[in-house]
Structures are given as structure tokens and as C-alpha cells.
mmCIF file of the C-alpha atoms, coordinates in Angstrom:
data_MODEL
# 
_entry.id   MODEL 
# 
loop_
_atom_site.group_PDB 
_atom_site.id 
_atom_site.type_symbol 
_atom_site.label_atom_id 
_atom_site.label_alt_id 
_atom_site.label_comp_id 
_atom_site.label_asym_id 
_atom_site.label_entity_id 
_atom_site.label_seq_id 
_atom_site.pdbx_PDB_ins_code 
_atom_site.Cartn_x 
_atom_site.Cartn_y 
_atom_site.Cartn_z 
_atom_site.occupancy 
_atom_site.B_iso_or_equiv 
_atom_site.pdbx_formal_charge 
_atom_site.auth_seq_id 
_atom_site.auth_comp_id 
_atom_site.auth_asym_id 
_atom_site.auth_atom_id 
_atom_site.pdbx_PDB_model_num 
ATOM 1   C CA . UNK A 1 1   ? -60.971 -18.085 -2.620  1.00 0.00 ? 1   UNK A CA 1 
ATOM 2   C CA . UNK A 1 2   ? -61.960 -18.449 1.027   1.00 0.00 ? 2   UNK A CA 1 
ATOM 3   C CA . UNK A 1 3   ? -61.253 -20.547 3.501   1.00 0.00 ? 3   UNK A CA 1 
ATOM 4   C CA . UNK A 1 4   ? -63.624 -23.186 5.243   1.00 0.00 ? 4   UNK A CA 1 
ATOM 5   C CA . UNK A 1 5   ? -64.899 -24.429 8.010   1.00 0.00 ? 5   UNK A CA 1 
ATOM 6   C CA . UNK A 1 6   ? -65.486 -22.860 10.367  1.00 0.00 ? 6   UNK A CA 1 
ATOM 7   C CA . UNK A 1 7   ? -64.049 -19.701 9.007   1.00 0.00 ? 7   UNK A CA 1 
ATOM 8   C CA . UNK A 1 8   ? -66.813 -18.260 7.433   1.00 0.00 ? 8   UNK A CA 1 
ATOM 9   C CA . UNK A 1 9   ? -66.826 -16.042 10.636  1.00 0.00 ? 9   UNK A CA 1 
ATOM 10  C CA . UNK A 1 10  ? -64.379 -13.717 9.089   1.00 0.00 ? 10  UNK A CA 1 
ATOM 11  C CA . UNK A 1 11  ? -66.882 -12.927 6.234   1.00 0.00 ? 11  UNK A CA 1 
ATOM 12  C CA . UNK A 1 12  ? -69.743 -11.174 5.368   1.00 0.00 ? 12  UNK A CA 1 
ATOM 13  C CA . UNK A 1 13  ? -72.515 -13.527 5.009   1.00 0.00 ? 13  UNK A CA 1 
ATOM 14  C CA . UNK A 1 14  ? -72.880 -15.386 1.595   1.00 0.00 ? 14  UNK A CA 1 
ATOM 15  C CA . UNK A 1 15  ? -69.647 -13.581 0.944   1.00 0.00 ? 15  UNK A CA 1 
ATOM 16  C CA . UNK A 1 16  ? -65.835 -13.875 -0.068  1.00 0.00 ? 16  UNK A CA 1 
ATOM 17  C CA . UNK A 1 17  ? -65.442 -10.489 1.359   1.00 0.00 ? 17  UNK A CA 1 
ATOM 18  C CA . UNK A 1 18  ? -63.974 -10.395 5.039   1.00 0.00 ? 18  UNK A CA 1 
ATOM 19  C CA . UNK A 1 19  ? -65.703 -8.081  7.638   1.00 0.00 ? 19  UNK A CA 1 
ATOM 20  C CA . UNK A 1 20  ? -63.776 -4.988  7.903   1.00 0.00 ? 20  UNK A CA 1 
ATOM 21  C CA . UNK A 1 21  ? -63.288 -1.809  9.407   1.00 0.00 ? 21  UNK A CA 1 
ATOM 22  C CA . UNK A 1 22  ? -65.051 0.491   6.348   1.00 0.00 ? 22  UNK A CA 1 
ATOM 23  C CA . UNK A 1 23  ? -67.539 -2.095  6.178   1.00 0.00 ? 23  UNK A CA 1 
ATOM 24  C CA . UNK A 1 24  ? -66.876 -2.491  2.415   1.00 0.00 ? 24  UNK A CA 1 
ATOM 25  C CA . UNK A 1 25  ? -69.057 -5.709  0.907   1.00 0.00 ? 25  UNK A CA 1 
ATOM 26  C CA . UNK A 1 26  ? -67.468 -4.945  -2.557  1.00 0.00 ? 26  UNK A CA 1 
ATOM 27  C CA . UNK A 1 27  ? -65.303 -7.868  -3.461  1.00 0.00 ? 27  UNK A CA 1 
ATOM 28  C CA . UNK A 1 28  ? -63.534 -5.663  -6.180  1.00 0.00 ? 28  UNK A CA 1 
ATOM 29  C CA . UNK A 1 29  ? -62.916 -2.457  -4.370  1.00 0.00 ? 29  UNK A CA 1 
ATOM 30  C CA . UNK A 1 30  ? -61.534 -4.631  -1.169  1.00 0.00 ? 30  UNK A CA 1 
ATOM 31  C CA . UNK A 1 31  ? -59.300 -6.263  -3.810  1.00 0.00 ? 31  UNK A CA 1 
ATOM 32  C CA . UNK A 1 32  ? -57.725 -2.840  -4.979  1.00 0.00 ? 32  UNK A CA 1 
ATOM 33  C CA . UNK A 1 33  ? -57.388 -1.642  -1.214  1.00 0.00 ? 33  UNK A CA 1 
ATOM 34  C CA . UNK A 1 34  ? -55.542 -4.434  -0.107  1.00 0.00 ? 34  UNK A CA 1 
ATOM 35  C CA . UNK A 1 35  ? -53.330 -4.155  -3.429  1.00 0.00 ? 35  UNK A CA 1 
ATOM 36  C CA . UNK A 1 36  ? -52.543 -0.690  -2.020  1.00 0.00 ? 36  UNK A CA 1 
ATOM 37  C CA . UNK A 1 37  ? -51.670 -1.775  1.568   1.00 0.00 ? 37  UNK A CA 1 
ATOM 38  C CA . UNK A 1 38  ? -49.853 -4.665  0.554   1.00 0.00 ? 38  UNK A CA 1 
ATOM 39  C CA . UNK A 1 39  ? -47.701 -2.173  -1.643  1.00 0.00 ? 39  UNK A CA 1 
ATOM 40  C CA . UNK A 1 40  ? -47.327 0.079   1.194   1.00 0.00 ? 40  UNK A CA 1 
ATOM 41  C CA . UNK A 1 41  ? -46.368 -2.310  3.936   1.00 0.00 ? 41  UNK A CA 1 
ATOM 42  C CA . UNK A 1 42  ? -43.572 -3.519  1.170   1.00 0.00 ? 42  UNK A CA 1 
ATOM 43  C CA . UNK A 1 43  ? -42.425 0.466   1.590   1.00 0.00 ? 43  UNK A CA 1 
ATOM 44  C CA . UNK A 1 44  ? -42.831 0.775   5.050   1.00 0.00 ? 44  UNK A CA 1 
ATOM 45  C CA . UNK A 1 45  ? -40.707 -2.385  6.324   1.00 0.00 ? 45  UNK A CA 1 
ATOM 46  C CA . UNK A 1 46  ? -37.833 -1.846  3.396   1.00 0.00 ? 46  UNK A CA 1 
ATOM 47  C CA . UNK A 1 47  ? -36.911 1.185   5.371   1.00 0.00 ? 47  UNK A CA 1 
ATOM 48  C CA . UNK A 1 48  ? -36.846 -0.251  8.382   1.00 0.00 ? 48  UNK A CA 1 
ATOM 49  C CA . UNK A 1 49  ? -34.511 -3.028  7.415   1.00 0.00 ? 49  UNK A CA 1 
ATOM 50  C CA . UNK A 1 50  ? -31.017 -3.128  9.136   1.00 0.00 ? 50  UNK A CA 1 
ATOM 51  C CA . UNK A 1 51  ? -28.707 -5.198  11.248  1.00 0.00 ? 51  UNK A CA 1 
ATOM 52  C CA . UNK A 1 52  ? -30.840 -5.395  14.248  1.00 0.00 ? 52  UNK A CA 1 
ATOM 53  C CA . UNK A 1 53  ? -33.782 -7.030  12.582  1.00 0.00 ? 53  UNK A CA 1 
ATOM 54  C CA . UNK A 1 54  ? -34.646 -10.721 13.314  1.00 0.00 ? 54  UNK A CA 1 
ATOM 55  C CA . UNK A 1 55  ? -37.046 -12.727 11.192  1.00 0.00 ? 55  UNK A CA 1 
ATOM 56  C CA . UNK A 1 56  ? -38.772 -14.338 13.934  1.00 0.00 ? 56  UNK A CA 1 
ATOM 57  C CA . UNK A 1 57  ? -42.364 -14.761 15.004  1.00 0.00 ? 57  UNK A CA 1 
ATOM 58  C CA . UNK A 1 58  ? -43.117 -11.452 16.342  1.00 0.00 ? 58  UNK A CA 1 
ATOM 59  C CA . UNK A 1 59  ? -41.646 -9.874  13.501  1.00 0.00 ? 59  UNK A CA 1 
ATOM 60  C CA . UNK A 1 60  ? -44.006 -12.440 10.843  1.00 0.00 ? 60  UNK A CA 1 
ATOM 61  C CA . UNK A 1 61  ? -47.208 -11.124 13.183  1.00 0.00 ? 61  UNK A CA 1 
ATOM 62  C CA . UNK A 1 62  ? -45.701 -7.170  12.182  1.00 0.00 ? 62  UNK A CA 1 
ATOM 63  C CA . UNK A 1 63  ? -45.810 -8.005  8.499   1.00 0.00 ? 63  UNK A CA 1 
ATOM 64  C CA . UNK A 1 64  ? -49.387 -9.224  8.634   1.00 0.00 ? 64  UNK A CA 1 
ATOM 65  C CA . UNK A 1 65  ? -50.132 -6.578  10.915  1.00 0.00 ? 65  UNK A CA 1 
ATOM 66  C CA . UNK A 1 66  ? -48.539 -4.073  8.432   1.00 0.00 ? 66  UNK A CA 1 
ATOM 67  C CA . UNK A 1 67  ? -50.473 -5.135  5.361   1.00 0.00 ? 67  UNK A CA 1 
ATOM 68  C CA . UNK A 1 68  ? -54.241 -5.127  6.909   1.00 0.00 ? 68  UNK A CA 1 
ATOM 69  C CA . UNK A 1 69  ? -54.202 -3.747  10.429  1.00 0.00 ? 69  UNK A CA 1 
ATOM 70  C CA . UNK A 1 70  ? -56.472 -0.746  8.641   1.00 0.00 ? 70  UNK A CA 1 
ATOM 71  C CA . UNK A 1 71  ? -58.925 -3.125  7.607   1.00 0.00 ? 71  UNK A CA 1 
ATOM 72  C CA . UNK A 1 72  ? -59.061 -6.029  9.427   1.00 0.00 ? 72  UNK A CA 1 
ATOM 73  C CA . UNK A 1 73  ? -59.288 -6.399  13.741  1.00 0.00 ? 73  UNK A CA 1 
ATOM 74  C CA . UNK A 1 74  ? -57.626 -10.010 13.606  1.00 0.00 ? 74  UNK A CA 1 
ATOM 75  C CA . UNK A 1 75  ? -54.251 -8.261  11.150  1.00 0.00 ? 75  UNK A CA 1 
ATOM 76  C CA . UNK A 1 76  ? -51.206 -9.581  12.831  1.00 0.00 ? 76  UNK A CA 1 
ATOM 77  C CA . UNK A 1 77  ? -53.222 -12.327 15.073  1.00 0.00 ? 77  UNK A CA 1 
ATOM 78  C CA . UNK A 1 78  ? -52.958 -16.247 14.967  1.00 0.00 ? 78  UNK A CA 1 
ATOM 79  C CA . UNK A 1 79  ? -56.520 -17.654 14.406  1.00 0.00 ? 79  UNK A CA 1 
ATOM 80  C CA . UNK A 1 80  ? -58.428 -19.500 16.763  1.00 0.00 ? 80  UNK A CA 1 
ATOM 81  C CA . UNK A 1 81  ? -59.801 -21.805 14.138  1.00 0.00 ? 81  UNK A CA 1 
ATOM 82  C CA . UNK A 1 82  ? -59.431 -24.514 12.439  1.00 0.00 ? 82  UNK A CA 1 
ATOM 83  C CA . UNK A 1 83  ? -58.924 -23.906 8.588   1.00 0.00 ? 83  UNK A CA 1 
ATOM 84  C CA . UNK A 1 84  ? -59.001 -25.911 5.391   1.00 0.00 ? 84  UNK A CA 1 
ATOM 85  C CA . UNK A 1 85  ? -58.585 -24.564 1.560   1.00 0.00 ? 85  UNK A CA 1 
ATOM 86  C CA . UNK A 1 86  ? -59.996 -27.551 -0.934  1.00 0.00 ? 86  UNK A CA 1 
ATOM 87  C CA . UNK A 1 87  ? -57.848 -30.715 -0.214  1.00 0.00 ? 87  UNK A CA 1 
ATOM 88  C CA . UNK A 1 88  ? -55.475 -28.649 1.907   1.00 0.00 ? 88  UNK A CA 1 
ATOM 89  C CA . UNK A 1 89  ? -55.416 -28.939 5.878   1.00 0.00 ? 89  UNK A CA 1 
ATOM 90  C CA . UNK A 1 90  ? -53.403 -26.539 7.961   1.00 0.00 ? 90  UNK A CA 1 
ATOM 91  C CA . UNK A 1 91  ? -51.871 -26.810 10.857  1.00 0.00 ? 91  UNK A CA 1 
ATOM 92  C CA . UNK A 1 92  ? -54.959 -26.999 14.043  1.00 0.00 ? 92  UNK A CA 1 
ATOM 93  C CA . UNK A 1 93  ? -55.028 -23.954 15.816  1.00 0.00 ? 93  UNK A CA 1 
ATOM 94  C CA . UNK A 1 94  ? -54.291 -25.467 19.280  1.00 0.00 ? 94  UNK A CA 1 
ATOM 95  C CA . UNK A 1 95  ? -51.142 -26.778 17.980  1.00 0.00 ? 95  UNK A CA 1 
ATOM 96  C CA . UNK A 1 96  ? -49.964 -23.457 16.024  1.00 0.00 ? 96  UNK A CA 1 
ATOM 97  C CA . UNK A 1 97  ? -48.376 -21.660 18.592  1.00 0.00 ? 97  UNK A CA 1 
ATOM 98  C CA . UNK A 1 98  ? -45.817 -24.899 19.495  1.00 0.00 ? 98  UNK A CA 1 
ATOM 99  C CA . UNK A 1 99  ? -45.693 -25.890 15.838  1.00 0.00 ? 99  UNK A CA 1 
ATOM 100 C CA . UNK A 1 100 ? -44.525 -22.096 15.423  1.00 0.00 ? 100 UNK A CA 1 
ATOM 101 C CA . UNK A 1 101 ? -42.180 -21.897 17.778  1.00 0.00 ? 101 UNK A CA 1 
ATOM 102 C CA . UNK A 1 102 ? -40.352 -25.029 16.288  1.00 0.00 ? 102 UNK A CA 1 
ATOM 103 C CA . UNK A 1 103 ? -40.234 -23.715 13.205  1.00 0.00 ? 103 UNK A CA 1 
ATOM 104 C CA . UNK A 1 104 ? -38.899 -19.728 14.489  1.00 0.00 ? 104 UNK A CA 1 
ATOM 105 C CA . UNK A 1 105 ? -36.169 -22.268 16.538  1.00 0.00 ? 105 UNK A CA 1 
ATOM 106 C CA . UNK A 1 106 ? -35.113 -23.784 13.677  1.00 0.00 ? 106 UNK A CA 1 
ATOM 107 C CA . UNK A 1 107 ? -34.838 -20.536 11.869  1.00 0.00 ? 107 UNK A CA 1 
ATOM 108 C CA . UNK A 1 108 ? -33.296 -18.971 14.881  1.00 0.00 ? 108 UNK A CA 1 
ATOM 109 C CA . UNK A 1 109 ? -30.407 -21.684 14.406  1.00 0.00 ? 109 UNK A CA 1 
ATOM 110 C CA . UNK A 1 110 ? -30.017 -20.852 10.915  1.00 0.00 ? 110 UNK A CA 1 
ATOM 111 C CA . UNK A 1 111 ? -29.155 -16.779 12.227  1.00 0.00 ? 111 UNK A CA 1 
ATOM 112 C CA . UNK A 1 112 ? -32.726 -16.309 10.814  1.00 0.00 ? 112 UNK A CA 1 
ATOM 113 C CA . UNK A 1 113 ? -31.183 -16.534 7.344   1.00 0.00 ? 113 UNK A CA 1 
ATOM 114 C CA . UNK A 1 114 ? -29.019 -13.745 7.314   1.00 0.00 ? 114 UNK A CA 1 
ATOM 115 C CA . UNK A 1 115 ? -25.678 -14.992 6.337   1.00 0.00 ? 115 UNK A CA 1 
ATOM 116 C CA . UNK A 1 116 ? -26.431 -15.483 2.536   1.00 0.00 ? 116 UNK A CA 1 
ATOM 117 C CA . UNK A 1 117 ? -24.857 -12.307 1.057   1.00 0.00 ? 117 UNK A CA 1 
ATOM 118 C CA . UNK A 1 118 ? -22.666 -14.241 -0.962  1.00 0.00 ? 118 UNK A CA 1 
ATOM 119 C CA . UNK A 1 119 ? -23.609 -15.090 -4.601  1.00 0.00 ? 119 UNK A CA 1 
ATOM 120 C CA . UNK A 1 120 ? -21.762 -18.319 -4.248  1.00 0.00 ? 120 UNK A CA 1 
ATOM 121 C CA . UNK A 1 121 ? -24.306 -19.899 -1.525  1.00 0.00 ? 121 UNK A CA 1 
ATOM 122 C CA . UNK A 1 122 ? -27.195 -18.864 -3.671  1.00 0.00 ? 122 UNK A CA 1 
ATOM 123 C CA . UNK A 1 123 ? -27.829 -22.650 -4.159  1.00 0.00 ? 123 UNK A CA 1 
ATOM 124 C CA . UNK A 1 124 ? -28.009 -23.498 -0.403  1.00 0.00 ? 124 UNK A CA 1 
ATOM 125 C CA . UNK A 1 125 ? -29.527 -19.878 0.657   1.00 0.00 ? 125 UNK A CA 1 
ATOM 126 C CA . UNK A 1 126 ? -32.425 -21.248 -2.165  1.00 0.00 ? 126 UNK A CA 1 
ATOM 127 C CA . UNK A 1 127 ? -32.554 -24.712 -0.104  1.00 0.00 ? 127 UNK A CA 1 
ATOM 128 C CA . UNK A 1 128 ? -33.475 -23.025 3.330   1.00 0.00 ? 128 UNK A CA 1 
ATOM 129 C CA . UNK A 1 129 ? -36.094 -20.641 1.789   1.00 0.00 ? 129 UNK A CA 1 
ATOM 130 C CA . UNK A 1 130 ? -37.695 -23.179 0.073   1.00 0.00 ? 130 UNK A CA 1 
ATOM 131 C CA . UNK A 1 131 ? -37.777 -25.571 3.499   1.00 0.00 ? 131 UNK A CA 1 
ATOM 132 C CA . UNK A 1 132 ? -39.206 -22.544 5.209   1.00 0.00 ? 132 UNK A CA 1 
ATOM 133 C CA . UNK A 1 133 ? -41.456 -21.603 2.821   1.00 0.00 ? 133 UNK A CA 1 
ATOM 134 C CA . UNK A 1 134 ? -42.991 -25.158 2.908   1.00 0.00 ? 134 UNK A CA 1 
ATOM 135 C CA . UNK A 1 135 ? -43.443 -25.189 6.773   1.00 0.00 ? 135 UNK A CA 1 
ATOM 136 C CA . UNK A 1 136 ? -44.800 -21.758 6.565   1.00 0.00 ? 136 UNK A CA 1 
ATOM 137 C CA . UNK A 1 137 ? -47.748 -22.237 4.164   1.00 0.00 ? 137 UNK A CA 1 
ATOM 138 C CA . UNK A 1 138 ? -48.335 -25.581 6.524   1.00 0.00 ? 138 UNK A CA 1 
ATOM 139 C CA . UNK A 1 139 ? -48.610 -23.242 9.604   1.00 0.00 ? 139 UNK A CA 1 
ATOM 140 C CA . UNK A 1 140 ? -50.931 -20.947 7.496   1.00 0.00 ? 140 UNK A CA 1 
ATOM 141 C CA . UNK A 1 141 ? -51.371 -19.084 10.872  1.00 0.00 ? 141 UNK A CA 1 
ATOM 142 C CA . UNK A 1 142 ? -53.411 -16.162 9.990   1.00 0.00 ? 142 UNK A CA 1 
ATOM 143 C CA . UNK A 1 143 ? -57.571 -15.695 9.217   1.00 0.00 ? 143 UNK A CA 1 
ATOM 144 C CA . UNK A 1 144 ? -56.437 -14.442 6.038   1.00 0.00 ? 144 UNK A CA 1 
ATOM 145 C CA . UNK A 1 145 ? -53.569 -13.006 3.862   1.00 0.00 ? 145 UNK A CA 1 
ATOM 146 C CA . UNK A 1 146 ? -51.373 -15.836 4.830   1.00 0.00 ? 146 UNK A CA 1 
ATOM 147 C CA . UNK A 1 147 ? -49.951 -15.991 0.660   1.00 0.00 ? 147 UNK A CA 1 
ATOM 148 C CA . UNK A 1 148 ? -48.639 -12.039 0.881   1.00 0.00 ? 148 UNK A CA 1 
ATOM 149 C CA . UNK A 1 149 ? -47.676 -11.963 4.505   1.00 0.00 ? 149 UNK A CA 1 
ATOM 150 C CA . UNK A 1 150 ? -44.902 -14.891 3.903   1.00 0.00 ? 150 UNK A CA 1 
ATOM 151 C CA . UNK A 1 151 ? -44.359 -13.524 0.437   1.00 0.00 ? 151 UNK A CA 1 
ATOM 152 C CA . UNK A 1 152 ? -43.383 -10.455 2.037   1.00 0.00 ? 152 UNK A CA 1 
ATOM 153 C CA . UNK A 1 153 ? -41.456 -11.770 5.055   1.00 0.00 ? 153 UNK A CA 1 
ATOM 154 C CA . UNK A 1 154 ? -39.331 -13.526 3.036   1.00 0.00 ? 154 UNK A CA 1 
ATOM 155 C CA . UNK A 1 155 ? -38.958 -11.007 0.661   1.00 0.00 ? 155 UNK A CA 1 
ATOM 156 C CA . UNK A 1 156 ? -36.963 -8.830  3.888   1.00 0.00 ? 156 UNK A CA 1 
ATOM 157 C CA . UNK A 1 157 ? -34.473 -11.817 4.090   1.00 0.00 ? 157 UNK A CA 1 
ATOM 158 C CA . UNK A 1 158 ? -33.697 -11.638 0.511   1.00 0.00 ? 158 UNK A CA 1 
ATOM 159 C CA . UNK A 1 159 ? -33.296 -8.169  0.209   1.00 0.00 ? 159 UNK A CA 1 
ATOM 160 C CA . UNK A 1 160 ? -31.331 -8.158  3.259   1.00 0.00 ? 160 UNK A CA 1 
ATOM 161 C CA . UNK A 1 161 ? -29.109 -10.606 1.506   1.00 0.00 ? 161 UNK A CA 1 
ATOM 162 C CA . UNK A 1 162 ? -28.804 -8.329  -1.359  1.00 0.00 ? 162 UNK A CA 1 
ATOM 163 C CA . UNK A 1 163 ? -31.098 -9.771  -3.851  1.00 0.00 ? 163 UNK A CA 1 
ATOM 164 C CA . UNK A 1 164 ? -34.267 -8.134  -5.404  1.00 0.00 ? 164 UNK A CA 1 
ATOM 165 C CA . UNK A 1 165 ? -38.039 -8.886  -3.886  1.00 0.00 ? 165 UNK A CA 1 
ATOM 166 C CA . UNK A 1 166 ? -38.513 -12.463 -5.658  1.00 0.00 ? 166 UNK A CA 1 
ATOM 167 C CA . UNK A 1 167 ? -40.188 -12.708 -8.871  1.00 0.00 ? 167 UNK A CA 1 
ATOM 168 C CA . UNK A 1 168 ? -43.465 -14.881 -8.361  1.00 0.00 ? 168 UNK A CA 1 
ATOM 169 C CA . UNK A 1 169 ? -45.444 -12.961 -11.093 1.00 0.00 ? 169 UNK A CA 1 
ATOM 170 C CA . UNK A 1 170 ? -45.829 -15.804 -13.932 1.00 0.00 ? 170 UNK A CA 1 
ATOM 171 C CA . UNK A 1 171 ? -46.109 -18.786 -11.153 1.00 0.00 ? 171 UNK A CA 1 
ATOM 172 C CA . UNK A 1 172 ? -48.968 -16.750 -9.328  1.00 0.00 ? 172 UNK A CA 1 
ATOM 173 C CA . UNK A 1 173 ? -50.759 -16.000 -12.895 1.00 0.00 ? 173 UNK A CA 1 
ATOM 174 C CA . UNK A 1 174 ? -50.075 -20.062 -14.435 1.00 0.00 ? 174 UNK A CA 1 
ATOM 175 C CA . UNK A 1 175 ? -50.912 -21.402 -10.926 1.00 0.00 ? 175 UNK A CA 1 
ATOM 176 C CA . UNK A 1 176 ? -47.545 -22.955 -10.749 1.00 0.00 ? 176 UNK A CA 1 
ATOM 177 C CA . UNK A 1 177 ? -47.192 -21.013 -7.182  1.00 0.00 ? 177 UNK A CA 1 
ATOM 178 C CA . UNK A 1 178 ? -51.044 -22.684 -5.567  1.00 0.00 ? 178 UNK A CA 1 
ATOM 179 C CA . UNK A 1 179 ? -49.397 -26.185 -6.573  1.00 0.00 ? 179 UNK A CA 1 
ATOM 180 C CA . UNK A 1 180 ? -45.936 -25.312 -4.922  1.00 0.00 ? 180 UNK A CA 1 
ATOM 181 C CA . UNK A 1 181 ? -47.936 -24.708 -2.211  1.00 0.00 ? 181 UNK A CA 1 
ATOM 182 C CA . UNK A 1 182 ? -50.036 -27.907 -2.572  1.00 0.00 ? 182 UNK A CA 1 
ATOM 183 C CA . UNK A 1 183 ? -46.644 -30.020 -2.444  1.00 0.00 ? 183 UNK A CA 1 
ATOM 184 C CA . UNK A 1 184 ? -45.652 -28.562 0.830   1.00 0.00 ? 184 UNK A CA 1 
ATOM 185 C CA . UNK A 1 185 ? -48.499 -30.028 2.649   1.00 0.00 ? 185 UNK A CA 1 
ATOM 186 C CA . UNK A 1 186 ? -46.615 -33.090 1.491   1.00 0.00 ? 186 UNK A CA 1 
ATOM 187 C CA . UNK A 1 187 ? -43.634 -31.639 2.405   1.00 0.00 ? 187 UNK A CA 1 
ATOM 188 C CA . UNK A 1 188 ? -42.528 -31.610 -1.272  1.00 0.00 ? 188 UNK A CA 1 
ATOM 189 C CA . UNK A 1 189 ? -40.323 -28.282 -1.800  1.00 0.00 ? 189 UNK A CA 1 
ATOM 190 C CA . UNK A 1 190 ? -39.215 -29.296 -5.508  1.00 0.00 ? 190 UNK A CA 1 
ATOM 191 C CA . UNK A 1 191 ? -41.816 -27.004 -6.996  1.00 0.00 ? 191 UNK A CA 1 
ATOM 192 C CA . UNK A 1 192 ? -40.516 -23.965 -4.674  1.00 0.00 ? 192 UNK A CA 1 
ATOM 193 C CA . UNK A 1 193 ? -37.269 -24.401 -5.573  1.00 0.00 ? 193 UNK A CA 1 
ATOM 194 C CA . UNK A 1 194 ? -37.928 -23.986 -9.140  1.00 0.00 ? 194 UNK A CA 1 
ATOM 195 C CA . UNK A 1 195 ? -39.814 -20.733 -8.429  1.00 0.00 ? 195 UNK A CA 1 
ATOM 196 C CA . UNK A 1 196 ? -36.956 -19.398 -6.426  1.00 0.00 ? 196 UNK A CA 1 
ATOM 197 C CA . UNK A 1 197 ? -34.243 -20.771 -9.108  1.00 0.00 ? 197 UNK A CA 1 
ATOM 198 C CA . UNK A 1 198 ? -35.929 -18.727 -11.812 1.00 0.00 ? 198 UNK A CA 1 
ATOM 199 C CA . UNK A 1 199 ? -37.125 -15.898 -9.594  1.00 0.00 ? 199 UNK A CA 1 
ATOM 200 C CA . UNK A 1 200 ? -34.158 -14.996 -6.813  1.00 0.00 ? 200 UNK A CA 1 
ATOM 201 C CA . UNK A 1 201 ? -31.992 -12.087 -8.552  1.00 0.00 ? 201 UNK A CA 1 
ATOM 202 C CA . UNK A 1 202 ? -29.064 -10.825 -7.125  1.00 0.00 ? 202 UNK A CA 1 
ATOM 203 C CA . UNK A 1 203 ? -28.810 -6.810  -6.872  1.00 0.00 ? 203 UNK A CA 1 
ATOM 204 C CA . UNK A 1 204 ? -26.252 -5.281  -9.167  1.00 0.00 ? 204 UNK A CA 1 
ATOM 205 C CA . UNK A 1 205 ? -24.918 -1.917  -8.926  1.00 0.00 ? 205 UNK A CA 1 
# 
């Protein structure tokens, strides 16, 4: 479902389709292309994980870039418009780039997450994501895609960690995930911990 007001620029008219680069109106055959790109960019950046990587802004702007940059002219760009999603207000574009930067700070102080290796701060590794997650989806600082670029930024600090991508599957099909989401407007992350508690999985060999 689209944004609104005044994002309807993004779309074709009387559309949920964003304007694109192969000028496909199809909302089913966009779908299935941005399945494939979003599988891709999950390829792409696992291979370029290692110890020099830093989850900061820049490097959120490469995922989103990653995913769409074939399609879309705005992939890997903050919006320059306000943005709303049925009850749901996100943070005004004039104040995302300083609300940004206090939230890459704040993850900057935290080594941008990458001291949770150990099985036995799964518990408190579970407590930052969720925090982050929740001041992410307020940001909500792209046009569109916002959902699978944070799903897949934080699914390079896990796996850096050494756990598997995170399991969202049944939350994303029952809905559970959209009213995780809803909850961090509030800044309620009870929800997202639960989908992190069931979903986080340590790698085995």
C-alpha cells in the first residue's frame, strides 16, 4: 500500500505502481522484479561483509540503493516529502537528516552493533535491535522500500554476529510485523522483541 500525501509523485497516476526506469505500470510484474532485486542485493552485500564495515548512514543509503537503484532514480535517496501510511506519521523531511544523524550517533556508540557474537548477550543484542528498529521505521527515510531496506540492514549486523538473516516470514503474512511497526511510532518495541525472540537463530556449524 502506498504512501500519502504528497507522495503520490512517485507513482504513476491512479496507481500503486512507482514510476520507474522500464516504465512498467504492471503492479504484479513490478512486484516479482523487486522480489528479484531484493534477493540479489541480499547476495551482493553478504559478500561484501567483513571487519571494515560500519552500519551507519551511508551504508543504510547503499542497501536501498542496492535493492532498486535499477528501477527507481530516488534508490538510496532521503525524500523531500512529507509522508504518512494510514494513522502513521513519519518523521518530516526537514528534520530527517538531524533526526538521522542522532540515531547513526547513538548506533555509532553502541560500535554499530558489532560486539554481539556471543550467544550469551543474545538477550541484550535483541534489546538494541529492537530500539533501533523502532527509531528506524519512525525515520522511514526513503520514497519507498523503507520495510526491506531496514530488514536487510539489519539483517548484515546479525549475520555479522553469527546468526542467520531473521525469520519475519509468519509476522509479515499474520500482520503481526505492520503492528510492531505501528507500536514504534509510540515508541513501543514489545511487539519487535517478540519477533526477534522467536526469529534471531544463531548459526551452527
Amino acid at each position: 500500500m502506498k504512501y500519502y500525501p504528497p507522495s503520490n509523485h512517485i507513482y504513476y497516476e491512479n496507481s500503486d505502481v512507482p514510476i520507474n526506469k522500464l516504465n512498467i505500470k504492471e503492479l504484479e510484474v513490478i512486484t516479482e522484479i523487486e522480489k528479484e532485486l531484493l534477493a540479489r542485493a541480499y547476495e551482493h552485500l553478504h559478500t561484501k561483509l567483513d571487519e571494515n564495515v560500519n552500519f551507519d548512514e551511508k551504508y543504510l543509503c547503499k542497501v536501498h540503493e542496492q535493492i532498486f537503484f535499477q528501477l527507481y532514480d530516488w534508490a538510496g535517496k532521503f525524500r523531500t516529502v512529507n509522508i504518512s501510511k494510514d494513522e502513521s506519521i513519519f518523521c518530516p523531511y526537514l528534520n530527517l537528516s538531524s533526526f538521522s544523524n542522532e540515531i547513526f550517533m547513538k548506533l555509532k556508540n553502541d560500535n554499530f552493533l558489532k560486539d554481539f557474537e556471543d550467544i550469551s548477550k543474545k538477550d541484550e543484542f535483541i534489546d538494541k535491535l529492537a530500539f533501533y528498529i523502532c527509531e528506524f521505521n519512525v525515520l522511514h527515510p526513503f520514497n519507498e522500500g523503507n520495510g526491506r531496506a531496514l530488514r536487510l540492514f539489519i539483517d548484515m549486523i546479525v549475520t555479522f554476529n553469527g546468526y542467520e538473516y531473521i525469520n519475519y516470514e509468519e509476522t509479515l503474512e499474520n500482520d503481526y510485523y505492520i503492528k510492531a511497526s505501528i507500536d514504534c511510532m509510540i515508541t513501543d518495541c514489545e511487539k519487535m522483541k517478540v519477533i526477534l525472540q522467536k526469529g534471531l537463530n544463531k548459526i551452527f556449524s
